[in-house]
Backbone as CSV, one residue per row, in Angstrom:
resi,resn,N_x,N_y,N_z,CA_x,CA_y,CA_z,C_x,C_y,C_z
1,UNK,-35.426,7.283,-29.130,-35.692,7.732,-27.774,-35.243,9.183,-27.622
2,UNK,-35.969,9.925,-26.692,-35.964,11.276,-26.700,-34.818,11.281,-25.632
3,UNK,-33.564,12.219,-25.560,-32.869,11.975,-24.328,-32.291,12.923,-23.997
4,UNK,-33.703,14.256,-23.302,-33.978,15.418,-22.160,-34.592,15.172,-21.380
5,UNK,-34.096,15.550,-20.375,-35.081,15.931,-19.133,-34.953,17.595,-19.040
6,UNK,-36.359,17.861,-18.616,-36.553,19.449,-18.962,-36.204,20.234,-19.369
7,UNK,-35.912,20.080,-20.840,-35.590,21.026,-21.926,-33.927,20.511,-22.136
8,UNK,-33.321,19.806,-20.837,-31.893,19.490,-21.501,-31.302,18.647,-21.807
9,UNK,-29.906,18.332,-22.953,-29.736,17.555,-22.918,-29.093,16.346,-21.558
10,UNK,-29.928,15.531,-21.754,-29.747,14.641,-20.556,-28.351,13.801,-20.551
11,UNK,-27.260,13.846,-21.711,-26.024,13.369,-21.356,-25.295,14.577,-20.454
12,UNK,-25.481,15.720,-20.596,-25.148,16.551,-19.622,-25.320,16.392,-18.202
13,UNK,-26.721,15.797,-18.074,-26.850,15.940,-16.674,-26.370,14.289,-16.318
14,UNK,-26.629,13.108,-16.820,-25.676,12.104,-16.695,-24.482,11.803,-16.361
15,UNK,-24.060,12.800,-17.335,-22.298,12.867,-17.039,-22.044,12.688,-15.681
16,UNK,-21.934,13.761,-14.980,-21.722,14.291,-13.504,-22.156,13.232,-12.841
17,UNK,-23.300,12.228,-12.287,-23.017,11.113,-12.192,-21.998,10.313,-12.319
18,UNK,-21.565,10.270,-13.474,-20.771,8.946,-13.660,-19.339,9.596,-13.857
19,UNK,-19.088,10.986,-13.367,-17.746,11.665,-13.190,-17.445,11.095,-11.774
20,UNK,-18.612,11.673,-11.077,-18.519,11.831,-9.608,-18.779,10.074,-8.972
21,UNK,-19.182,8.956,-9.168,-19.446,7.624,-9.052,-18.479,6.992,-9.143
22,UNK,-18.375,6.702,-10.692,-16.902,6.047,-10.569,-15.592,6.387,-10.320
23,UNK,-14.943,7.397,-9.800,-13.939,7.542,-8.788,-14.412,6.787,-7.424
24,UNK,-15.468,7.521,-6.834,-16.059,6.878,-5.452,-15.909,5.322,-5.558
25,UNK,-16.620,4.567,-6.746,-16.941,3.296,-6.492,-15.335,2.688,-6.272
26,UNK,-14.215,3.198,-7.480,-13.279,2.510,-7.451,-12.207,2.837,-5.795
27,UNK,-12.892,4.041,-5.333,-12.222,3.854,-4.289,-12.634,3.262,-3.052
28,UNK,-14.212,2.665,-2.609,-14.939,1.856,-2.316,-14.205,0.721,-2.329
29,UNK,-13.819,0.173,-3.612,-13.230,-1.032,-3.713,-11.908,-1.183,-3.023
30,UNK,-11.453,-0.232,-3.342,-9.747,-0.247,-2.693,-10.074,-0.722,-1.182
31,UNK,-11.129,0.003,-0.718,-11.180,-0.172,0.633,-11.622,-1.247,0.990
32,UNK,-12.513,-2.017,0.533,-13.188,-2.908,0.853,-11.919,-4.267,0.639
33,UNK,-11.590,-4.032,-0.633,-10.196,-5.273,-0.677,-9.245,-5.093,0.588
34,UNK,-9.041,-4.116,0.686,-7.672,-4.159,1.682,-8.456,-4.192,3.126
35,UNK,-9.379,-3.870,3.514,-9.795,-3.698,4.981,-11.238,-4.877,5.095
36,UNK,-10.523,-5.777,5.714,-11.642,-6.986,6.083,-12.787,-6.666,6.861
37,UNK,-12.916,-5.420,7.786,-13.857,-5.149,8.670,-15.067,-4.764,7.289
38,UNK,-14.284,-3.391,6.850,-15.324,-2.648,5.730,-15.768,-3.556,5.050
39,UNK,-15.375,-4.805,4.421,-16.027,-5.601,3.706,-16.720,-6.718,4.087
40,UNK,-16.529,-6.722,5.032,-17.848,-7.242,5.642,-19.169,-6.815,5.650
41,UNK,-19.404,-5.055,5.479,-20.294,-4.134,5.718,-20.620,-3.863,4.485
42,UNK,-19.509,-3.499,3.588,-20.025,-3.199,2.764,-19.705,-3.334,1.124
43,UNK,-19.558,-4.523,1.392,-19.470,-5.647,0.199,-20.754,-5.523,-0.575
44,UNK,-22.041,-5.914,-0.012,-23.121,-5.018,-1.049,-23.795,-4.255,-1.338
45,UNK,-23.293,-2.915,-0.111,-23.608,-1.038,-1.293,-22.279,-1.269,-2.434
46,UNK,-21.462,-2.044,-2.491,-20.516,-1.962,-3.563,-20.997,-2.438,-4.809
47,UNK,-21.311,-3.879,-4.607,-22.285,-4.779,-6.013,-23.205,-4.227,-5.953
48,UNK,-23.890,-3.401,-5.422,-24.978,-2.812,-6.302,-24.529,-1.378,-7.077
49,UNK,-23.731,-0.510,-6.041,-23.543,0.527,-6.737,-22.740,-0.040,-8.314
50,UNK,-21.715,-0.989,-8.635,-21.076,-1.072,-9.790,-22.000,-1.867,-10.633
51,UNK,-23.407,-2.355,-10.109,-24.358,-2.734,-10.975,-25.477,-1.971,-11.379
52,UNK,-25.235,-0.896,-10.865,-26.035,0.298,-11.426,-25.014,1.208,-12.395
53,UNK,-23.802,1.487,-12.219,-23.250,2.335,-12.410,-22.665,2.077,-14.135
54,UNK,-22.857,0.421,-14.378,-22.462,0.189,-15.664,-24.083,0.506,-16.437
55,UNK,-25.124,0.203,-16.260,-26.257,0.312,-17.246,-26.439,2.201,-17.453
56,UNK,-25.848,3.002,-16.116,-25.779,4.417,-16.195,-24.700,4.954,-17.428
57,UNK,-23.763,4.835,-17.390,-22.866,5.142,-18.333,-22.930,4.349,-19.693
58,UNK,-23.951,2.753,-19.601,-24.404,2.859,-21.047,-25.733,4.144,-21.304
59,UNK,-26.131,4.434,-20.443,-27.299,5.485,-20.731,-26.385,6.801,-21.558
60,UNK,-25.420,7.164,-20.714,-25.060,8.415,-20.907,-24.289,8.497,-21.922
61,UNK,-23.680,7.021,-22.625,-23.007,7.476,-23.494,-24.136,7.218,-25.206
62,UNK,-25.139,6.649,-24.597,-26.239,6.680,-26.206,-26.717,8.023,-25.533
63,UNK,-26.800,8.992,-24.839,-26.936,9.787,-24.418,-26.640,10.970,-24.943
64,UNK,-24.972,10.652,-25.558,-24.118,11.195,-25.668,-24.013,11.158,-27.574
65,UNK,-24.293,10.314,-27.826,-24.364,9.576,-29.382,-25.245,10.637,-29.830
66,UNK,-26.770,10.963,-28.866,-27.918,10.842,-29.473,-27.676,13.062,-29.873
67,UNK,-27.120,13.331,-28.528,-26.605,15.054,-28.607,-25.527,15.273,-29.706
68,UNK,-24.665,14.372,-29.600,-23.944,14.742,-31.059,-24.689,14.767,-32.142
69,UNK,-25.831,13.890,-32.411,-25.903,14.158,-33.816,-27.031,15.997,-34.040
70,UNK,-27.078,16.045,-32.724,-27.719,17.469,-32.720,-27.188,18.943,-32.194
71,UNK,-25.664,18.918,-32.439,-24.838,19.965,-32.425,-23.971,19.937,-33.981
72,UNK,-23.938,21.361,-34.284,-23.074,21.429,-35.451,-21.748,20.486,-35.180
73,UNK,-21.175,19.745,-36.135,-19.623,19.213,-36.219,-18.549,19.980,-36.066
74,UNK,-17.648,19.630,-34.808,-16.517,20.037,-34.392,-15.307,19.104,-34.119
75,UNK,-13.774,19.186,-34.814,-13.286,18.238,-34.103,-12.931,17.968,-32.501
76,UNK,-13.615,18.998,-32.175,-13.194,18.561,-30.054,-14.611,18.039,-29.747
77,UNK,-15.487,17.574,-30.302,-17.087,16.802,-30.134,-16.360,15.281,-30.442
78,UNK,-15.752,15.492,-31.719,-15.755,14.310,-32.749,-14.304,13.597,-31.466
79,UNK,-13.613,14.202,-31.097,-12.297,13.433,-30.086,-12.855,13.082,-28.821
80,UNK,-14.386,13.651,-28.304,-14.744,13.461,-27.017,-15.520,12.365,-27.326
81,UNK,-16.436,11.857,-28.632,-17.270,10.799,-28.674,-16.077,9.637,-29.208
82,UNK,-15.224,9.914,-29.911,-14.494,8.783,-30.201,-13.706,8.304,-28.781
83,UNK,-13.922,8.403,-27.792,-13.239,8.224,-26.516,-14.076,8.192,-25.378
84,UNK,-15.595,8.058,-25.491,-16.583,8.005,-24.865,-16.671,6.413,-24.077
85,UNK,-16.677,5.744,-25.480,-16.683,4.208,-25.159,-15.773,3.506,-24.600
86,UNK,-14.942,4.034,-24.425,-13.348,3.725,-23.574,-14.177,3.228,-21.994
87,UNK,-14.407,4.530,-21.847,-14.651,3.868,-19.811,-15.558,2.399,-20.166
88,UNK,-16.264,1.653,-21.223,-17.184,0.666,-21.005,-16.341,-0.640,-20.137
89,UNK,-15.255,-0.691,-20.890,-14.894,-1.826,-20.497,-13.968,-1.537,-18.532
90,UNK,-14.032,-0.436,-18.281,-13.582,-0.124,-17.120,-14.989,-0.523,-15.928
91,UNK,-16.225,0.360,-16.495,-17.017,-0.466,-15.404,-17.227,-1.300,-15.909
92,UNK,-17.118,-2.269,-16.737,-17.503,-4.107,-16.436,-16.491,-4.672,-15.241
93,UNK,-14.991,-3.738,-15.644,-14.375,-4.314,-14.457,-14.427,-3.710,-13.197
94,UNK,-15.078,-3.210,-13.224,-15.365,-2.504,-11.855,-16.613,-3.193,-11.317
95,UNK,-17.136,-3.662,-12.259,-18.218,-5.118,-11.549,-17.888,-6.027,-11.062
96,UNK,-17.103,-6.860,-12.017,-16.553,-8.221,-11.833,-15.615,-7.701,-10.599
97,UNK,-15.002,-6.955,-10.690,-14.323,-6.704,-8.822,-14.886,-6.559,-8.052
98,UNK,-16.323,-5.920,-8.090,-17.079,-5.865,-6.973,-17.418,-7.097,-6.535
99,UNK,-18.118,-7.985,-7.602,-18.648,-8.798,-7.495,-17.965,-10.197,-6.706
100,UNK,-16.069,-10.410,-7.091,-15.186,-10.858,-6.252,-14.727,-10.684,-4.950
101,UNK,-14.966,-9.119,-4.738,-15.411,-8.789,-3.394,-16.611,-9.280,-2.599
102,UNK,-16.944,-9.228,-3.115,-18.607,-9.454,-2.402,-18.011,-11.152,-2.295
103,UNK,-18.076,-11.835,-3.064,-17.885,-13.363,-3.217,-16.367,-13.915,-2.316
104,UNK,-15.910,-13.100,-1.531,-15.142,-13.405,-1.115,-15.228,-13.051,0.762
105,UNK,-16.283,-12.061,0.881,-16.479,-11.031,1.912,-17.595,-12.624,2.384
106,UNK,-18.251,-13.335,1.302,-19.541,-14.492,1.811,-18.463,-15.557,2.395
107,UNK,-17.437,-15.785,1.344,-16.764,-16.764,1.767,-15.940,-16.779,3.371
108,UNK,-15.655,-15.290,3.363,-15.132,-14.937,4.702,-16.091,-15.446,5.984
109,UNK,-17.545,-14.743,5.492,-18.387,-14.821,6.631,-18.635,-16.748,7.017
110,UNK,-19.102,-17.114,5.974,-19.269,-18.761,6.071,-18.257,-19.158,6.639
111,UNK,-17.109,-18.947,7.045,-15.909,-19.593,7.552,-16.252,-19.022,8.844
112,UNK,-16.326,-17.919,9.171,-16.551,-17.007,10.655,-17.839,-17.996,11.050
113,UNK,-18.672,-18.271,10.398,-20.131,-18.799,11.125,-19.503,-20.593,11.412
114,UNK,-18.853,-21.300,10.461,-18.630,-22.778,11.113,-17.657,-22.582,11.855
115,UNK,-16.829,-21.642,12.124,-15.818,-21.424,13.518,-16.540,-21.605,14.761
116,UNK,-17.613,-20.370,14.478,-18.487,-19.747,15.552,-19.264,-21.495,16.274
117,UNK,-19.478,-22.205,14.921,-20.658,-23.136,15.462,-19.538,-24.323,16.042
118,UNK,-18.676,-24.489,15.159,-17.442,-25.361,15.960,-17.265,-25.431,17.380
119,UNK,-17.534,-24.511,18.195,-16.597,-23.982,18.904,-15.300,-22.612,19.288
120,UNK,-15.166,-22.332,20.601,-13.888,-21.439,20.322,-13.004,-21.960,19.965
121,UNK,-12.344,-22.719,19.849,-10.969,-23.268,19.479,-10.677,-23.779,18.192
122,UNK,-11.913,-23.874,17.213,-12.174,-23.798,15.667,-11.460,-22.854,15.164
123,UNK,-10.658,-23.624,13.794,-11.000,-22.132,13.476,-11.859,-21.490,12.691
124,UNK,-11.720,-20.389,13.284,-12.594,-19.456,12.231,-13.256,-18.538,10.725
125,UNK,-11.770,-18.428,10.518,-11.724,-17.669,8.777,-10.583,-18.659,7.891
126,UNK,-10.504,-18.223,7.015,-9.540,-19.166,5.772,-8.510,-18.785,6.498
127,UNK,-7.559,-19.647,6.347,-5.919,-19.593,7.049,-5.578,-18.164,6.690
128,UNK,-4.550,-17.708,7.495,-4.335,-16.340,7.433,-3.424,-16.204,6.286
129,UNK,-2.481,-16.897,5.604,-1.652,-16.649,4.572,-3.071,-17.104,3.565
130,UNK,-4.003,-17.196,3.589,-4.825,-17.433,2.273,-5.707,-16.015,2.373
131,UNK,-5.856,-15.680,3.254,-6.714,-14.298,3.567,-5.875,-13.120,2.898
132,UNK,-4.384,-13.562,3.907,-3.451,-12.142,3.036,-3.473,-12.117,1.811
133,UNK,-2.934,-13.205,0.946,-3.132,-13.364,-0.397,-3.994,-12.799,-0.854
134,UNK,-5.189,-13.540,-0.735,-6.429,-13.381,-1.419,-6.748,-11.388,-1.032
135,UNK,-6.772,-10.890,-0.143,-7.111,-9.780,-0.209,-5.739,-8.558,-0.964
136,UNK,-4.296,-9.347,-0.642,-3.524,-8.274,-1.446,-3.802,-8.155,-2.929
137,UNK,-4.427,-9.433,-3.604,-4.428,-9.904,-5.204,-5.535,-8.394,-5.282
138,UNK,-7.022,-8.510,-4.221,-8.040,-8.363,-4.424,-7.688,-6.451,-4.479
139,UNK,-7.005,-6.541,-3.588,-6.315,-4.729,-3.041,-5.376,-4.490,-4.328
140,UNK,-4.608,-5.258,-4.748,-4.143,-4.447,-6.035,-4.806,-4.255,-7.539
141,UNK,-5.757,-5.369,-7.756,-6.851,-5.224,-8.748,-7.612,-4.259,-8.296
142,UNK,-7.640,-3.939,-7.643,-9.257,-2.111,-6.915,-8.198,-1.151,-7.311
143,UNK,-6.610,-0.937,-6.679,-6.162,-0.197,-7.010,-5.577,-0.094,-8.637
144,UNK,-5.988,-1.004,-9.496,-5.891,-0.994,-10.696,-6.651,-0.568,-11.588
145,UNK,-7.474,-0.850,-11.182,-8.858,-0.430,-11.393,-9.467,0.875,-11.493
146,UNK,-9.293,0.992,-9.996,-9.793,2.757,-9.624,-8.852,3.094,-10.501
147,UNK,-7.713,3.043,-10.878,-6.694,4.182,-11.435,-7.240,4.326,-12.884
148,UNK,-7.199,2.668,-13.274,-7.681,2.946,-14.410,-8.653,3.712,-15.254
149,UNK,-9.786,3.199,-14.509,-11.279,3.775,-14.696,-11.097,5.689,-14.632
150,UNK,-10.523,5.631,-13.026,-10.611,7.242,-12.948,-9.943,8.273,-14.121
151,UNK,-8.330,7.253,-14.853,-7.444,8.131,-15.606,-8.459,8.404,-17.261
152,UNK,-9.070,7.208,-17.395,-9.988,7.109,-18.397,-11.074,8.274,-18.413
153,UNK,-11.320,7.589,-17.639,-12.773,9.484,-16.898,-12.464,10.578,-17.292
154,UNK,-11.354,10.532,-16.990,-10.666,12.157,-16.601,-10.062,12.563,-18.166
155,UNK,-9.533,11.773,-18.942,-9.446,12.044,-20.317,-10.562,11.953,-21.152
156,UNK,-11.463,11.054,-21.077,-12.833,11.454,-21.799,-13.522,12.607,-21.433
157,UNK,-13.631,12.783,-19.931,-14.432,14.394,-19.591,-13.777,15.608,-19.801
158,UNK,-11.918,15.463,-20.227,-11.505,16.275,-20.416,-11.414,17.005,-21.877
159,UNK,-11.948,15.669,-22.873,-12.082,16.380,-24.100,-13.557,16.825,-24.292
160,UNK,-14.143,16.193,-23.429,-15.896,17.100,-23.595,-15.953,18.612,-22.719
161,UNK,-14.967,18.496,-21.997,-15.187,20.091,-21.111,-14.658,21.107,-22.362
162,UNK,-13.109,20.908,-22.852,-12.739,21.463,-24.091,-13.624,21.689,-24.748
163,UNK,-14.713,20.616,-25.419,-15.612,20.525,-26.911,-16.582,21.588,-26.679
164,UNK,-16.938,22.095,-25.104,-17.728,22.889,-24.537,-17.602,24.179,-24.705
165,UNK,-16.355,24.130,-23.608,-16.041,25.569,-23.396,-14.812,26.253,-24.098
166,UNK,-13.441,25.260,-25.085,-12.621,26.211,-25.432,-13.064,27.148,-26.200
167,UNK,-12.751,28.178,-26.073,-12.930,29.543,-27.312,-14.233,29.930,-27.206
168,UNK,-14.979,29.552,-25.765,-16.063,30.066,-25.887,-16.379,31.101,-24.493
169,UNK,-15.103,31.728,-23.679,-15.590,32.606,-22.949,-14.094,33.499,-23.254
170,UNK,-14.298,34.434,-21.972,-12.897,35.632,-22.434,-12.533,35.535,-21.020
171,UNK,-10.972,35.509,-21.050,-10.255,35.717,-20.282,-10.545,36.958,-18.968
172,UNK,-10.851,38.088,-19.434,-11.973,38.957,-18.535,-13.034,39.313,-18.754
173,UNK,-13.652,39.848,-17.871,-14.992,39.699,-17.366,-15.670,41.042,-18.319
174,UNK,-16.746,40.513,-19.318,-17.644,41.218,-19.734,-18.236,42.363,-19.282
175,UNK,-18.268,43.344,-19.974,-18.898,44.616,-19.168,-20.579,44.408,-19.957
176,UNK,-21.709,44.612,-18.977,-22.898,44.166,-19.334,-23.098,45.139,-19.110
C-alpha cells in the first residue's frame, strides 16, 4: 500500500491526529467517569471517538513502518519506531474504558427510566454507595489511563521530533 497523500508522507500527517486525540479522548474519559451529568451526554462521542482512534494509530504506525523503510538509517528513526508500538496497547484501553463508560452511563439511564415509570417515590438510579463506587473505580481508571496513554505519546513523539529535527537547523537565523 502506497502511504501519501499529496506527495507526503502520510504518517506525518497522521501523527498530529493521534498526538492531538488521544490526550483529548483520555481526558473525555476522566470527565465522563467522574461527572454523571456529562455521561449521560456523552458516553457515545466517547465510544466512538476511542473506536476510531485505535484503527487510526494502527494506520499511522504501518504508516510509520512503511516511511522508515524509505529514509536513510539513523539511530533516532530506529528509537522512534522501536517505541511506536507502545501506545497500541494504551488505545485498546482507552476503548475498553470507553466502552465501560458507555455500559454503565445505559445502566444508569435504565434505572432513571424504571424509577421514572415506578413512580416518584421509586427509586431511581443504583443505590448511591454503588454509583460512588462504581464511578470513583471508573474516574481513577480514565485518570490512569489518560496519564498513561498521554506519557506514552509524548515519549514516542518525542523521539520522532528528535529523529526529525536534531542537528538539522542552527541556533540563528540564516542570512538568505
Amino acid at each position: 500500500m502506497d502511504y501519501t497523500f499529496a506527495g507526503l508522507p502520510l504518517h506525518v500527517l497522521l501523527v498530529h491526529a493521534v498526538v492531538v486525540l488521544t490526550p483529548l479522548l483520555g481526558l473525555l474519559l476522566v470527565v465522563i467517569a467522574a461527572w454523571p451529568a456529562a455521561r449521560r451526554v456523552l458516553w457515545l462521542p466517547a465510544v466512538i471517538g476511542a473506536a476510531l482512534l485505535l484503527p487510526l494509530g494502527l494506520v499511522t504506525i504501518e504508516a510509520g513502518k512503511w516511511l522508515e523503510a524509505r529514509v536513510p538509517p539513523a539511530p533516532l528513526i530506529e528509537v522512534h519506531t522501536a517505541q511506536g508500538e507502545d501506545i497500541v496497547p494504551w488505545l485498546v484501553a482507552l476503548l475498553v474504558l470507553a466502552v465501560l463508560v458507555g455500559a454503565w452511563a445505559l445502566v444508569e439511564r435504565s434505572a432513571l427510566r424504571r424509577g421514572a415509570a415506578a413512580g416518584a417515590g421509586a427509586e431511581r438510579t443504583p443505590r448511591r454507595g454503588i454509583r460512588i463506587a462504581v464511578g470513583s473505580v471508573l474516574t481513577v481508571a480514565a485518570l490512569a489511563v489518560a496519564a498513561g496513554s498521554t506519557w506514552t505519546l509524548v515519549q514516542i513523539a518525542e523521539a520522532g521530533s528528535r529523529a526529525v529535527w536534531e542537528g538539522s537547523f542552527s541556533d540563528e537565523p540564516l542570512d538568505g
